[in-house]
Legacy VTK file of the C-alpha trace (Angstrom):
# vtk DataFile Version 3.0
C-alpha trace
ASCII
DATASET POLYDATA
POINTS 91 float
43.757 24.919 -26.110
40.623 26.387 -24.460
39.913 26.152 -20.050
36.709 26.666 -18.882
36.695 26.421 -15.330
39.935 24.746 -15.163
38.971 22.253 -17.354
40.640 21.509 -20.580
38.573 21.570 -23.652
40.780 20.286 -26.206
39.615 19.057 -29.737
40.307 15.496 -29.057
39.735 14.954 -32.722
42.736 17.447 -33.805
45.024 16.411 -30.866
44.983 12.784 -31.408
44.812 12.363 -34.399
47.281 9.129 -34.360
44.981 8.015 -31.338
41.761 5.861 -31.749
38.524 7.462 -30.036
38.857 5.029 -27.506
41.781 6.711 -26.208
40.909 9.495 -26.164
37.952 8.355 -24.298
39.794 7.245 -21.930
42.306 9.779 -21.506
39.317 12.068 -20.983
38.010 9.731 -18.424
41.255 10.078 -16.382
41.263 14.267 -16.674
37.339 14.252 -15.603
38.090 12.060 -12.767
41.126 14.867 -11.596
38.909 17.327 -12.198
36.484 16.483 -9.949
38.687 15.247 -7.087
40.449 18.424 -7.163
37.099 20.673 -7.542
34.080 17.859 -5.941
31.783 16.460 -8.030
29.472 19.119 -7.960
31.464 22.214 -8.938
30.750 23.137 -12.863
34.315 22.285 -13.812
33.387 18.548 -13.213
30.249 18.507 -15.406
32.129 20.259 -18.218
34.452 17.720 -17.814
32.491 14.658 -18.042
30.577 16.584 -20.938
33.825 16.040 -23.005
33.386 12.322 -22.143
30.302 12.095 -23.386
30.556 14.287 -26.393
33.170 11.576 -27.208
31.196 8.675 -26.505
28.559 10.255 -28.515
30.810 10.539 -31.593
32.382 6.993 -31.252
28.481 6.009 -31.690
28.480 7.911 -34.535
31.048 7.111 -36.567
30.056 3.378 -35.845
26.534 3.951 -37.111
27.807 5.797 -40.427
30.191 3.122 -41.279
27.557 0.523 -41.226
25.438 2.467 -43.287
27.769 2.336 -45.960
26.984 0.495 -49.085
29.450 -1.742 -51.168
29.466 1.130 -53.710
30.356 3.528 -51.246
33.012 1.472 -49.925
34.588 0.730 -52.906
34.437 4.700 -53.610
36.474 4.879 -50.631
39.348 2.873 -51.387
39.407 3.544 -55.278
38.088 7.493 -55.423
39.086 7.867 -59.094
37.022 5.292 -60.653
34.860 6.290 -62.930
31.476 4.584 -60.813
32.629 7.047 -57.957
32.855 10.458 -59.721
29.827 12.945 -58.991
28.275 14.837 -61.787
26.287 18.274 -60.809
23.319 18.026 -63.210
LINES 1 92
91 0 1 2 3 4 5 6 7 8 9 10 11 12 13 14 15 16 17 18 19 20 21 22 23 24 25 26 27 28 29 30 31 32 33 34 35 36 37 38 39 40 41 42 43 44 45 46 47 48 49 50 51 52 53 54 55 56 57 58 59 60 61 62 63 64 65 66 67 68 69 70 71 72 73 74 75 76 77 78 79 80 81 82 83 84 85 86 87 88 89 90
């Protein structure tokens, strides 16, 4: 785990990795908000800290955007990645 100015920068992804996003959201939420009543809301600590937040936000958006991209093809790749329609050939 990595501090920058008090502030813990934890890869949400690797540390909750039986939590949603949306909780880690929110338990990033909670840390920003006790970061910044402990240092004000203008002290760099705080902006790193709501950073995280949005960083996360950011990839929740993501992720929802790539799985509606996905074609039936793609999603039946997904649950069945042995079939012989999903294997890649390098030509």
């Amino acid at each position: 785990m990595t501090t920058f100015n008090g502030v813990n920068a934890t890869n949400y992804s690797d540390e909750t990795k039986n939590n949603t996003i949306e909780q880690a959201i929110l338990e990033a939420i909670a840390e920003a908000r006790e970061v910044c009543d402990q240092n004000g809301i203008n002290s760099p600590s705080c902006a790193v800290a709501w950073d995280i937040v949005e960083e996360l936000q950011a990839e929740k958006s993501h992720q929802k955007q790539a799985k509606h991209r996905q074609t039936s093809l793609e999603s039946y790749c997904e649950m069945y990645p042995d079939a012989l329609e999903c294997l890649m050939y390098d030509l």
